[in-house]
C-alpha positions in Angstrom: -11.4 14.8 -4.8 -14.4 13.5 -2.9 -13.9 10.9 -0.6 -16.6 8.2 0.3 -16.5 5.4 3.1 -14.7 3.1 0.6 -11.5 5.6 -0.2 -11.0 7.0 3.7 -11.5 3.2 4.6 -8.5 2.1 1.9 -6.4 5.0 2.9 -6.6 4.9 6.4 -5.9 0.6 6.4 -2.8 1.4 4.4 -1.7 4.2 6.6 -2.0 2.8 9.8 -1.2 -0.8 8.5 -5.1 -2.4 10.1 -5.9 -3.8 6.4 -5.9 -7.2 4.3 -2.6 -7.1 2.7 -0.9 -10.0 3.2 0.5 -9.7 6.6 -2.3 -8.7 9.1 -4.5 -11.8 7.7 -1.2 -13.9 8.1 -1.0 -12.6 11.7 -4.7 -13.7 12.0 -4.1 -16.9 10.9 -5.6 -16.9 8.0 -2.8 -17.1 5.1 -0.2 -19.5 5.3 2.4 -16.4 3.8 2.7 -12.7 4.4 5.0 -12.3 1.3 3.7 -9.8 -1.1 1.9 -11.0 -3.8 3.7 -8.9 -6.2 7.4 -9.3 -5.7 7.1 -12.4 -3.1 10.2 -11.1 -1.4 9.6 -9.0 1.3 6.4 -9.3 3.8 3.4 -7.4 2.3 2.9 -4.5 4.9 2.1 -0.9 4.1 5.6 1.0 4.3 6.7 -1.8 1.6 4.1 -1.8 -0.6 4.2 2.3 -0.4 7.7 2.7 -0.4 9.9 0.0 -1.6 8.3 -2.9 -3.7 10.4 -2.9 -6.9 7.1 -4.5 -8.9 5.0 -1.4 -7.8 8.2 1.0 -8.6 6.3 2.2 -11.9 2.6 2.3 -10.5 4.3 4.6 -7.9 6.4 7.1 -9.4 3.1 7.8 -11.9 0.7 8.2 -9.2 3.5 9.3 -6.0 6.0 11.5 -8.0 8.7 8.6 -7.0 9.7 5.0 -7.6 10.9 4.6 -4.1 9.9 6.3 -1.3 11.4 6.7 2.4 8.5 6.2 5.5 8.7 9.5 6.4 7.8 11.0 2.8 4.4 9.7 3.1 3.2 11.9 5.5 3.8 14.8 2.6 1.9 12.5 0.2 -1.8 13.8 -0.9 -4.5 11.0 0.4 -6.0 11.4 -3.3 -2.8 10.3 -4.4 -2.3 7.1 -2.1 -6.0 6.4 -3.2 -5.5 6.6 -6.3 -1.9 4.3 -5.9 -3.6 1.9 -4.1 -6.5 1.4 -7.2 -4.1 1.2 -9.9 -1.9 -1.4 -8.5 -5.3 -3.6 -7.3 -4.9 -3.1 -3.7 -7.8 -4.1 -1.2 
């Protein structure tokens, strides 16, 4: 898989958490909420959106292999794959 600016710029905001899910904008000041927008439990940062949101459970075991995932197994994870993850479940 090729990646462009775009894909490299997704993956690396979800990897290192530096992106506009719903926390860091929160932490900016600029949402009143960092729940996740898709389960509205738990604060939208990257190991939860990745690893344990039970609304992405599906999206992630067809594109990760898994419907949960632990931290750590990420770093095993293709970036083509977390691209792709992120584009299917609408992710900035």
């Amino acid at each position: 898989m090729c990646f462009n600016r775009t894909h490299s710029r997704t993956v690396t905001g979800l990897l290192t958490g530096q992106n506009t899910l719903r926390r860091h904008p929160y932490l900016l000041g600029l949402l009143d909420s960092p729940l996740s927008r898709r389960c509205e439990v738990r604060e939208a940062i990257s190991a939860h959106i990745l690893c344990e949101c039970e609304a992405l459970a599906s999206l992630r075991h067809a594109y990760l292999g898994y419907f949960f995932l632990e931290p750590k197994d990420i770093q095993s994870t293709s970036l083509g794959a977390i691209w792709s993850f992120s584009k299917a479940s609408g992710l900035p």
